[in-house]
LUMSEKOL-346516 format. One record per residue (C-alpha): x, y, z; residue in three letters. Coordinates in steps of 0.001 Angstrom, whole numbers, plus 500000, padded with zeros to 6 digits. Layout:
<u X | v Y | w Z | res Ala>
...
end
This chain:
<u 884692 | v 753009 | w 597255 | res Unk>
<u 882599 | v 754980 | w 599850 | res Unk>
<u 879491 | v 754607 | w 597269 | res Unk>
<u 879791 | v 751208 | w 596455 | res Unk>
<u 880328 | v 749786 | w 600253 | res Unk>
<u 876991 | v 751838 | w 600585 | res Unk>
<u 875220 | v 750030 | w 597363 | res Unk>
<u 876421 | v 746595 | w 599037 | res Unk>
<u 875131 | v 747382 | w 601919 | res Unk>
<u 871457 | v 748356 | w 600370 | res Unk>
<u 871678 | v 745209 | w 598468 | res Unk>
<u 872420 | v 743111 | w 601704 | res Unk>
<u 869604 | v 744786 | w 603528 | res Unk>
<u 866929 | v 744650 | w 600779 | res Unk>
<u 868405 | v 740646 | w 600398 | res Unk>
<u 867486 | v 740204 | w 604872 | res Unk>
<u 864352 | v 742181 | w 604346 | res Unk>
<u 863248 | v 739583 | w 601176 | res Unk>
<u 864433 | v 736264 | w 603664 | res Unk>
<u 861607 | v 737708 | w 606148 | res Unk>
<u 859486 | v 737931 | w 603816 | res Unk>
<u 859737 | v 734564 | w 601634 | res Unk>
<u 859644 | v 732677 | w 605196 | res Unk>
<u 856847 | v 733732 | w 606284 | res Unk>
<u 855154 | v 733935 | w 602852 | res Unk>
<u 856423 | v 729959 | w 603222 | res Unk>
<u 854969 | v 728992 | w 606388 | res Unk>
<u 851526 | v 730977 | w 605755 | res Unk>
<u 851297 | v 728850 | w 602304 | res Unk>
<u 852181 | v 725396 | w 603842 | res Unk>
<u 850630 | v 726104 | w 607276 | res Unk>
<u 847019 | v 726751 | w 605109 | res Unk>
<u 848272 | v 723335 | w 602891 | res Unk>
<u 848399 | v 721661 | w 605961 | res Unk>
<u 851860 | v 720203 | w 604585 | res Unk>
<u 854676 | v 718966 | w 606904 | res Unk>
<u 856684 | v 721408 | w 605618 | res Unk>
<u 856526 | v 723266 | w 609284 | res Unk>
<u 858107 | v 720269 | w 610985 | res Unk>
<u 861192 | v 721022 | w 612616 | res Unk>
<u 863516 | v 718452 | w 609837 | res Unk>
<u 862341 | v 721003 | w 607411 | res Unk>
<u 863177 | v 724165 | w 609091 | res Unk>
<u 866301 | v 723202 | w 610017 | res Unk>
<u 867315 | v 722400 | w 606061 | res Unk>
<u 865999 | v 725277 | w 605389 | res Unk>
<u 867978 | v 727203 | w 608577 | res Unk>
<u 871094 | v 724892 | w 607412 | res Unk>
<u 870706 | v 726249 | w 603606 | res Unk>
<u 870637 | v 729892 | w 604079 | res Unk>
<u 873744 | v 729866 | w 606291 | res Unk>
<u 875561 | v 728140 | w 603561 | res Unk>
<u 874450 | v 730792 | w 601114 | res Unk>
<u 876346 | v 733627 | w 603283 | res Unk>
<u 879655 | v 731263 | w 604005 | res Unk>
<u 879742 | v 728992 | w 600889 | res Unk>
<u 878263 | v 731140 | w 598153 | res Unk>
<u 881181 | v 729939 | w 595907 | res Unk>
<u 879728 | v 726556 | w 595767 | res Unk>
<u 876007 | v 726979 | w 597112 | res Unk>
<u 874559 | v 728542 | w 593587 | res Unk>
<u 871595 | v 729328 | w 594479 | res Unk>
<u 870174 | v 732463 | w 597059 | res Unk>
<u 866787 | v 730752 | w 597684 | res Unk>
<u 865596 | v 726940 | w 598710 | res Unk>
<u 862941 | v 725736 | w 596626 | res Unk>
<u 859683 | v 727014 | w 597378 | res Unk>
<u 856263 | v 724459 | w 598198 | res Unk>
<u 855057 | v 725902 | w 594674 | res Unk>
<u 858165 | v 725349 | w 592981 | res Unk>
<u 858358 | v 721953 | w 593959 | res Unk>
<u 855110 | v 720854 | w 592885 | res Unk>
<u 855914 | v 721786 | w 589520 | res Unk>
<u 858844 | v 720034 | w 589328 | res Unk>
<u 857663 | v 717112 | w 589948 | res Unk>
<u 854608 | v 717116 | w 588499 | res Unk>
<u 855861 | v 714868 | w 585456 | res Unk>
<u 857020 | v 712104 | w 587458 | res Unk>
<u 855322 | v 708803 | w 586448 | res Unk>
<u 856197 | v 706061 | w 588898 | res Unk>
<u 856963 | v 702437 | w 587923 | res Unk>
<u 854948 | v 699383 | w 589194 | res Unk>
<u 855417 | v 696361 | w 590874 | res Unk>
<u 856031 | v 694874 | w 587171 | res Unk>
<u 857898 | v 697879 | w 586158 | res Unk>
<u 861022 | v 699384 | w 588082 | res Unk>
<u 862092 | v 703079 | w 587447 | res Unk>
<u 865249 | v 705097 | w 588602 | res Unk>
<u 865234 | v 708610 | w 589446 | res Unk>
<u 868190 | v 711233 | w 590315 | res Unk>
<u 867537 | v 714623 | w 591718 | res Unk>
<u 870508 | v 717105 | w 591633 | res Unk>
<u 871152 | v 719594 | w 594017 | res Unk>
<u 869022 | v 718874 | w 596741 | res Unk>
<u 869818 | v 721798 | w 599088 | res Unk>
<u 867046 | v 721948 | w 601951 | res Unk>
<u 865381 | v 719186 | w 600348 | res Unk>
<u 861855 | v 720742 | w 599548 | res Unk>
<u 862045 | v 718591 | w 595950 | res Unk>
<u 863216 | v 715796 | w 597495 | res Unk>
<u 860442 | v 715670 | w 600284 | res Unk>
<u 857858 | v 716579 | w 597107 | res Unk>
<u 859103 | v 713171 | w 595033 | res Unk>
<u 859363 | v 710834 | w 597766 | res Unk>
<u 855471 | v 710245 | w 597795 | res Unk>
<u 855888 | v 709703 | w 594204 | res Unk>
<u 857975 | v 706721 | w 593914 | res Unk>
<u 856670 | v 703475 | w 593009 | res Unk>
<u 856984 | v 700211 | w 595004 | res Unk>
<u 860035 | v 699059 | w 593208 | res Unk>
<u 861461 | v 702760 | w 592389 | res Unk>
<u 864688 | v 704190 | w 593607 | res Unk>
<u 865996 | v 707485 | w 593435 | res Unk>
<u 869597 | v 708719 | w 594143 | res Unk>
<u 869919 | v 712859 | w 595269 | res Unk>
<u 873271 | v 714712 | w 594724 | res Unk>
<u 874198 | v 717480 | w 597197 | res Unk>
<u 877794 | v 718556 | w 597192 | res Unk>
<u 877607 | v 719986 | w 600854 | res Unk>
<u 877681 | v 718070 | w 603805 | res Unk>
<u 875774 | v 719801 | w 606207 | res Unk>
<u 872972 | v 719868 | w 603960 | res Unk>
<u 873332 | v 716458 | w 602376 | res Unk>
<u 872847 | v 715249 | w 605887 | res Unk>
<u 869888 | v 716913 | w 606596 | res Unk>
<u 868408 | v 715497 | w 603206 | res Unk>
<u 869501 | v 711939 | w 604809 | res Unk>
<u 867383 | v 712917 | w 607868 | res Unk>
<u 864279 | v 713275 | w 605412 | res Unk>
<u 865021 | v 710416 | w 603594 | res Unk>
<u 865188 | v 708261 | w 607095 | res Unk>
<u 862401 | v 709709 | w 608149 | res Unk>
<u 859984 | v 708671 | w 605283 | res Unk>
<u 861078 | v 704948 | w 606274 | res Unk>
<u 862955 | v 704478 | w 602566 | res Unk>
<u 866356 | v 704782 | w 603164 | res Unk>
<u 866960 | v 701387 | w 601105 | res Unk>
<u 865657 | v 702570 | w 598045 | res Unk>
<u 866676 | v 706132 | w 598371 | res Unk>
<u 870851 | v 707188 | w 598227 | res Unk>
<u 872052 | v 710728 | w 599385 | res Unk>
<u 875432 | v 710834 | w 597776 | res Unk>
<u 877883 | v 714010 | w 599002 | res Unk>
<u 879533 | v 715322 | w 595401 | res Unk>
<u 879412 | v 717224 | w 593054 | res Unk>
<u 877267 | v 716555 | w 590049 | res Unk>
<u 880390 | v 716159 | w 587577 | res Unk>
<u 882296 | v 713795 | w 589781 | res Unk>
<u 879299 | v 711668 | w 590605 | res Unk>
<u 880228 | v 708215 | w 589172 | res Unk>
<u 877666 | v 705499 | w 589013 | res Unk>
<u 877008 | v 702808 | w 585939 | res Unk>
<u 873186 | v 703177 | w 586396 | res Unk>
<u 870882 | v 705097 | w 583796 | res Unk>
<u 868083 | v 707099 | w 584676 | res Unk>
<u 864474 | v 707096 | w 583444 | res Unk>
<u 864018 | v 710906 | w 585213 | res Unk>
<u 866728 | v 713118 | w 586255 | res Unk>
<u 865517 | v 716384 | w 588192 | res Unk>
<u 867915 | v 719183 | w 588769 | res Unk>
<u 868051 | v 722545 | w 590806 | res Unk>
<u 871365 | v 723690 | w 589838 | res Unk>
<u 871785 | v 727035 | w 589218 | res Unk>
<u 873520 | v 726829 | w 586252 | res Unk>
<u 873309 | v 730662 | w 585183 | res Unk>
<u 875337 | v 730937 | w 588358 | res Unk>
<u 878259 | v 728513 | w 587230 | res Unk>
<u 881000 | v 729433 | w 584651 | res Unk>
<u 880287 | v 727843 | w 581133 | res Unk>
<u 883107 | v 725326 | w 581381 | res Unk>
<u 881562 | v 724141 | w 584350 | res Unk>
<u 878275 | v 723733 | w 582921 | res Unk>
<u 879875 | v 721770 | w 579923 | res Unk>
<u 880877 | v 719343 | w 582410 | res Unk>
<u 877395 | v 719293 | w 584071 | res Unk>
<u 875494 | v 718668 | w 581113 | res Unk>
<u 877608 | v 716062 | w 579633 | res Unk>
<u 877560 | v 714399 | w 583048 | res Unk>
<u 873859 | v 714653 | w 582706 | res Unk>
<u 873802 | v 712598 | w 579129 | res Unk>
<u 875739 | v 710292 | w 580312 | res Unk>
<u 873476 | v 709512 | w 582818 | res Unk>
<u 869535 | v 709582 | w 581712 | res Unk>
<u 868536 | v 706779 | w 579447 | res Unk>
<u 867760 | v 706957 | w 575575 | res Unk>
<u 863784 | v 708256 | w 576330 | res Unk>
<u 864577 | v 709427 | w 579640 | res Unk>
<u 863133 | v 712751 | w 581202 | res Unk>
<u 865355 | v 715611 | w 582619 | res Unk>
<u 863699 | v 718747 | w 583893 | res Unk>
<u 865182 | v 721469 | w 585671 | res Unk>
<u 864602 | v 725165 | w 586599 | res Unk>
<u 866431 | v 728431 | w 586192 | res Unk>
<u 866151 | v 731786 | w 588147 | res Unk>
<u 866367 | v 734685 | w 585538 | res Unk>
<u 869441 | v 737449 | w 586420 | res Unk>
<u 870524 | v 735337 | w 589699 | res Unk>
<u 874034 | v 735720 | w 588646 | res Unk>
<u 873643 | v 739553 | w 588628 | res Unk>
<u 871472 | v 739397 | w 591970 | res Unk>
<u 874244 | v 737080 | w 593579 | res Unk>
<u 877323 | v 739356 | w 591867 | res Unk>
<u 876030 | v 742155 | w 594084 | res Unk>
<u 874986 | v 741015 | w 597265 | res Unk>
<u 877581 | v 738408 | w 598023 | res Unk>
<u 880712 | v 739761 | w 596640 | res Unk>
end
């Protein structure tokens, strides 16, 4: 028992010593971007998101927020709609909001998105984001989970950041046929995975 309390405790301080270093690896990379990353909305999703990784780890997936890089890529196959031509987007699992605040210059005139984040504290700072860019009537934060979520629209583009490799495979049954339910017949779904983060959060947070 002795051993493995000390093999925890390695874990958590190689996890603390990795936090200092991805946040200021962050604010060097957006800081020489010039992005508005650094504002103070952003740190404190980002402040908001890491507590809930140490006292709701059961439900918060994920170990990391999105990076700047990340979310580029994620949304670099977003093709708005027109003023002819309306499209409808969905982003799952919004956490601090660093895809969110990436696709919001993206939308179209007409487009609207709708972001799922099953915890409160951070769905609310999403909401501050979303008020903030001045298109809070086109743009719904909805607290649930991704399986409950019950609308009758159909998406052209649904972006996720679960971490499904995190989530038991009954769960991600659920998930997934949520998902096709939801994007249209020639709709778009793109997602990301982090490789062995069930491993990396089996030994640091349990």
């Amino acid at each position: 028992m002795i051993k493995k309390n000390q093999e925890k405790n390695l874990s958590c301080a190689i996890f603390i010593s990795f936090f200092i270093i991805y946040g200021v690896k962050m604010a060097y990379s957006t800081a020489r971007a010039g992005s508005s990353l650094l504002d103070w909305g952003f740190l404190e999703g980002i402040g908001t998101f890491l507590g809930k990784v140490i006292t709701k780890h059961h439900e918060i997936g994920s170990l990391f927020p999105s990076s700047q890089w990340l979310a580029e890529k994620m949304v670099s196959e977003i093709h708005p709609g027109s003023n002819k031509k309306m499209k409808r987007f969905l982003e799952i699992g919004a956490g601090s909001g660093a895809i969110t605040e990436a696709i919001l210059p993206l939308l179209g005139p007409r487009d609207t998105l709708d972001i799922i984040e099953c915890d409160q504290d951070l769905a609310n700072s999403v909401q501050k984001m979303v008020n903030a860019s001045g298109m809070a009537n086109r743009v719904k934060v909805h607290t649930v989970y991704a399986q409950d979520f019950k609308t009758d629209r159909k998406y052209d583009h649904i972006i996720s950041s679960l971490p499904l490799t995190s989530f038991s495979h009954e769960l991600v049954q659920k998930i997934y046929t949520k998902i096709d339910g939801l994007i249209k017949q020639r709709g778009k779904f793109t997602y990301f995975e982090y490789m062995a983060l069930g491993t990396i959060r089996q030994n640091i947070l349990y």
